[in-house]
DSSP file (Angstrom, degrees, kcal/mol; ACC not computed):
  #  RESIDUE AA STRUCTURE BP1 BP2  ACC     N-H-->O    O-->H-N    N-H-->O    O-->H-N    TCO  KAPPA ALPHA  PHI   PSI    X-CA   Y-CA   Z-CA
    1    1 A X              0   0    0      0, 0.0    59,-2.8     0, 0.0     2,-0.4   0.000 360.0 360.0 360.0 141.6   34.8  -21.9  -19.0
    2    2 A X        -     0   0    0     33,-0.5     2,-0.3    57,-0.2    57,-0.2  -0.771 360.0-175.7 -85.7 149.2   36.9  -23.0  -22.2
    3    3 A X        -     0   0    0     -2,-0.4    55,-3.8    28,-0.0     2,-0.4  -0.887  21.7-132.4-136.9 135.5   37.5  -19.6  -24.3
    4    4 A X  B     -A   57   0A   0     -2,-0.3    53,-0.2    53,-0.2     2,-0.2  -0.772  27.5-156.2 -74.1 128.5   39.3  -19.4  -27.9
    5    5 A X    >   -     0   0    0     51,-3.8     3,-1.3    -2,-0.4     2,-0.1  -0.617  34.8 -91.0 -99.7-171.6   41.8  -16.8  -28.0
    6    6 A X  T 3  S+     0   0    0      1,-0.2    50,-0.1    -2,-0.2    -2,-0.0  -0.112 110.5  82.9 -71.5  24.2   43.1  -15.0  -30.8
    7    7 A X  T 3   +     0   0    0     49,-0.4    -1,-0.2    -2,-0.1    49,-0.1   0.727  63.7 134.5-102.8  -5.1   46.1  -17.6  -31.4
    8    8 A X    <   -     0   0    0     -3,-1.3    -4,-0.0    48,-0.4    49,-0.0  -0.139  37.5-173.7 -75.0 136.4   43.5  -20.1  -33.5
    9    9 A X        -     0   0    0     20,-0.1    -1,-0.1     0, 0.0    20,-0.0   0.483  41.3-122.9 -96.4  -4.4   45.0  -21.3  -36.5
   10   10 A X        +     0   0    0     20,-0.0    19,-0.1     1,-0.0    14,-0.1   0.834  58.7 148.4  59.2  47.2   41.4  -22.9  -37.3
   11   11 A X        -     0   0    0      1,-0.1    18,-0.1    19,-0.0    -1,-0.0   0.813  56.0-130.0 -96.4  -7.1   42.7  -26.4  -37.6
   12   12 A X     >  +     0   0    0     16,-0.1     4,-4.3     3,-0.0     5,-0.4   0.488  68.6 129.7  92.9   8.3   39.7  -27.9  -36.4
   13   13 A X  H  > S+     0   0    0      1,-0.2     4,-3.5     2,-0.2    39,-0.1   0.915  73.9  55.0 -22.1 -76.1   41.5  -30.1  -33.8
   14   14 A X  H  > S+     0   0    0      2,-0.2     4,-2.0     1,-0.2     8,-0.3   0.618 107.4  47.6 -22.0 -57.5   39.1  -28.9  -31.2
   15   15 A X  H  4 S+     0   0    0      2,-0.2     4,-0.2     1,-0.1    -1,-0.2   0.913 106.3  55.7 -59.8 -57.3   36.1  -29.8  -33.1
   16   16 A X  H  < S+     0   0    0     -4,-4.3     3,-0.4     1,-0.2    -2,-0.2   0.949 115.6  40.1 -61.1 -48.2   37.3  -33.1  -33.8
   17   17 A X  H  < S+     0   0    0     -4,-3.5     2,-0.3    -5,-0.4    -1,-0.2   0.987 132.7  11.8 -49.7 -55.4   37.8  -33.7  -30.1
   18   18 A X  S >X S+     0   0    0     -4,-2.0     4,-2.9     1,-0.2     3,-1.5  -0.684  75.5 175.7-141.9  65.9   34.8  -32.2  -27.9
   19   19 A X  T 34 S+     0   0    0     -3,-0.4    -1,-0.2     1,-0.3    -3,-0.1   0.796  78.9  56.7 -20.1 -48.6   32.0  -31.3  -31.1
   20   20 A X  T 34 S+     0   0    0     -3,-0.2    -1,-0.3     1,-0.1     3,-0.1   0.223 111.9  32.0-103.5  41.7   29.7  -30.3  -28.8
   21   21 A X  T <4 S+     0   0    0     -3,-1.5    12,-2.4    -7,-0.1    13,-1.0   0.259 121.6  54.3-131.1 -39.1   31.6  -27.5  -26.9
   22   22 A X  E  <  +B   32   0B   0     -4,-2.9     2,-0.3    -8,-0.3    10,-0.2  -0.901  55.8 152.9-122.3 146.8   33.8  -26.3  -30.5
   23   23 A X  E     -B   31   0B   0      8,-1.0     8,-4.4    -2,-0.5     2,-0.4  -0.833  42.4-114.6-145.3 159.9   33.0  -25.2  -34.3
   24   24 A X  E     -B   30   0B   0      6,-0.3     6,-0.2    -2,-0.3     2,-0.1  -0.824  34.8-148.9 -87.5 123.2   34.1  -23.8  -36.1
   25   25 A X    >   -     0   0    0      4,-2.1     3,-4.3    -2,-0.4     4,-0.1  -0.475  34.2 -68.5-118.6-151.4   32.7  -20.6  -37.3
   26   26 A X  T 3  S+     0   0    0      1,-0.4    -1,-0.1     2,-0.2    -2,-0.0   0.492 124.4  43.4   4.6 -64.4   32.2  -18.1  -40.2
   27   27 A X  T 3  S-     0   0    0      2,-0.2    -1,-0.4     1,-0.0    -2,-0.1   0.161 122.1-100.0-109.0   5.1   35.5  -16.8  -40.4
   28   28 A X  S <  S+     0   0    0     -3,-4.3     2,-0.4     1,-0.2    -2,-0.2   0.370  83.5  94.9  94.3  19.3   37.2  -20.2  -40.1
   29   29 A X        -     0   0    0     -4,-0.1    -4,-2.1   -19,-0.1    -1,-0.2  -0.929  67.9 -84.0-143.7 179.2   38.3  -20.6  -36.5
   30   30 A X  E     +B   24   0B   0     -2,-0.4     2,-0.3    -6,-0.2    -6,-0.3  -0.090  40.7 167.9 -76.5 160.9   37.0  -22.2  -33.2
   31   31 A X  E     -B   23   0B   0     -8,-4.4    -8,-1.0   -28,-0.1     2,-0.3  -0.896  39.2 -92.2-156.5 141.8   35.2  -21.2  -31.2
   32   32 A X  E     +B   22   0B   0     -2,-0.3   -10,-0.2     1,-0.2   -28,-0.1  -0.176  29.9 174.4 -33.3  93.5   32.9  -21.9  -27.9
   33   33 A X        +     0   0    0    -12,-2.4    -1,-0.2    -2,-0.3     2,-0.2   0.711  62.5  54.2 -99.8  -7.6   29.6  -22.6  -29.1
   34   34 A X  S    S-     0   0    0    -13,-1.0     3,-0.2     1,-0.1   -13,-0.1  -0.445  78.5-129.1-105.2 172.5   28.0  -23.6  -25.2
   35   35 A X  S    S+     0   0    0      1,-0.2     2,-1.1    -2,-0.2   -33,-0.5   0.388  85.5   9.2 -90.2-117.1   28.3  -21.3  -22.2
   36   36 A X  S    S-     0   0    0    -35,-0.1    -1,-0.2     1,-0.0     0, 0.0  -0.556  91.7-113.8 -85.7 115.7   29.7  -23.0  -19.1
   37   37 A X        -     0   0    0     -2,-1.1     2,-0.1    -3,-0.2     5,-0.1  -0.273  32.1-126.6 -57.7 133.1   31.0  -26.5  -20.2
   38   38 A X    >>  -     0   0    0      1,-0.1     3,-1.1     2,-0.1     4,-0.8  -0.366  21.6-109.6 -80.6 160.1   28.8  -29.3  -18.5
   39   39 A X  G >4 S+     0   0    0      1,-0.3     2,-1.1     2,-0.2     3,-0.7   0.835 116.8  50.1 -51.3 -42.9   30.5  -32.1  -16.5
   40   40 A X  G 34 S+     0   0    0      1,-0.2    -1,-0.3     2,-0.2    -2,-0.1  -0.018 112.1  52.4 -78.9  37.0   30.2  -34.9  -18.3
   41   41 A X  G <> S+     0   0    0     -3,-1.1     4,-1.1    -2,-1.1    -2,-0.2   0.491  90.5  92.3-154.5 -40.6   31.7  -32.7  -21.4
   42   42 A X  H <X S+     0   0    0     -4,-0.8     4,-0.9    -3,-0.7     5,-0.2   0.541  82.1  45.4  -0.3 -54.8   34.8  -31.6  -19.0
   43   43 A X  H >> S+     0   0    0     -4,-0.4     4,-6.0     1,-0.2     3,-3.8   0.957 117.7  44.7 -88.5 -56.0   37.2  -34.1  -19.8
   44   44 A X  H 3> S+     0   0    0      1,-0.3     4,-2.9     2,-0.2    -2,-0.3   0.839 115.8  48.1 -29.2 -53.4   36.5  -33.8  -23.8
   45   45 A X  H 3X S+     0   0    0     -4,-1.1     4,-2.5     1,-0.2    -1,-0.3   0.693 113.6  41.8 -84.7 -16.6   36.5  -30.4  -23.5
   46   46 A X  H <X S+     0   0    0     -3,-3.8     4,-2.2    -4,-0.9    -1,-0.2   0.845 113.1  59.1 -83.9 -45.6   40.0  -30.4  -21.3
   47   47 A X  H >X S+     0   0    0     -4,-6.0     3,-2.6    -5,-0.2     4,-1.0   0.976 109.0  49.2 -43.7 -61.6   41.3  -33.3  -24.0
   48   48 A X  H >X S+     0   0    0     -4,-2.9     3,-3.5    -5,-0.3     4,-1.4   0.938 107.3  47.3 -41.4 -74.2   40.6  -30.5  -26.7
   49   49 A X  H 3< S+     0   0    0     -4,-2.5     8,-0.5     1,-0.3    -1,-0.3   0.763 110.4  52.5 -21.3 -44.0   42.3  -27.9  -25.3
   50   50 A X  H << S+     0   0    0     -3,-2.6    -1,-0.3    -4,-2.2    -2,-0.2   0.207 108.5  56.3 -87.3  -0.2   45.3  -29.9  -24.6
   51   51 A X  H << S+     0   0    0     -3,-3.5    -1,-0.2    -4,-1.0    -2,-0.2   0.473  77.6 112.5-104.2 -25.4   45.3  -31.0  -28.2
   52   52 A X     <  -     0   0    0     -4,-1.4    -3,-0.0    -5,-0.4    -4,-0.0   0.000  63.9-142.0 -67.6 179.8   45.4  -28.0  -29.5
   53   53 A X  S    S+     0   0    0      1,-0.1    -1,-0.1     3,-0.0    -4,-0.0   0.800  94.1  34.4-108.0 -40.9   48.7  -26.9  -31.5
   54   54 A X  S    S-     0   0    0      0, 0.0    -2,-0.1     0, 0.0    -1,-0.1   0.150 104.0-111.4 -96.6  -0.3   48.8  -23.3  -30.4
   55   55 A X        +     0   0    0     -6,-0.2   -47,-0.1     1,-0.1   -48,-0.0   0.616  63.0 147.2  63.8  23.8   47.7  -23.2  -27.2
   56   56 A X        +     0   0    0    -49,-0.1   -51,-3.8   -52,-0.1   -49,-0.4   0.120  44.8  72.4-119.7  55.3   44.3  -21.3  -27.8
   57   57 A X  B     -A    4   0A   0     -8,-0.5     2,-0.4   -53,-0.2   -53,-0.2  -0.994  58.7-179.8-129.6 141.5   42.1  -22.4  -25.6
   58   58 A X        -     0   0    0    -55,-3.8   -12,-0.0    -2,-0.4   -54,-0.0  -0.870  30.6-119.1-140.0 125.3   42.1  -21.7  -22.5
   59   59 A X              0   0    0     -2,-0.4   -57,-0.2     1,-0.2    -2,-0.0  -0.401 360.0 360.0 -33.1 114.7   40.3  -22.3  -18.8
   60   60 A X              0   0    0    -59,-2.8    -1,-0.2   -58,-0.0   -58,-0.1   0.031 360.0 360.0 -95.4 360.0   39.2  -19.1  -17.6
């Protein structure tokens, strides 16, 4: 499962990659919006991670 930590700078990286696994929310930074990412969603969701700028998402 992809998890946001508390390093997101809310640059919307993450969204732009894998939309349907991160948004942004309320308070302006990403976050998981799905439960356990489905396979065919996997790679996006891996791109995203790996995109990020801060490192905060992470595979648990």
């Amino acid at each position: 499962m992809y998890k946001v930590n508390e390093n997101c700078i809310g640059c919307g990286s993450c969204t732009a990659v894998c939309p349907e696994v991160f948004d942004l929310n309320a308070d302006g930074v990403a976050e998981n919006i799905i439960g356990e990412v489905p396979a065919e969603l996997e790679e996006a969701a891996k791109e995203a991670a790996e995109s990020c700028p801060v490192d905060a998402i992470v595979n648990e």
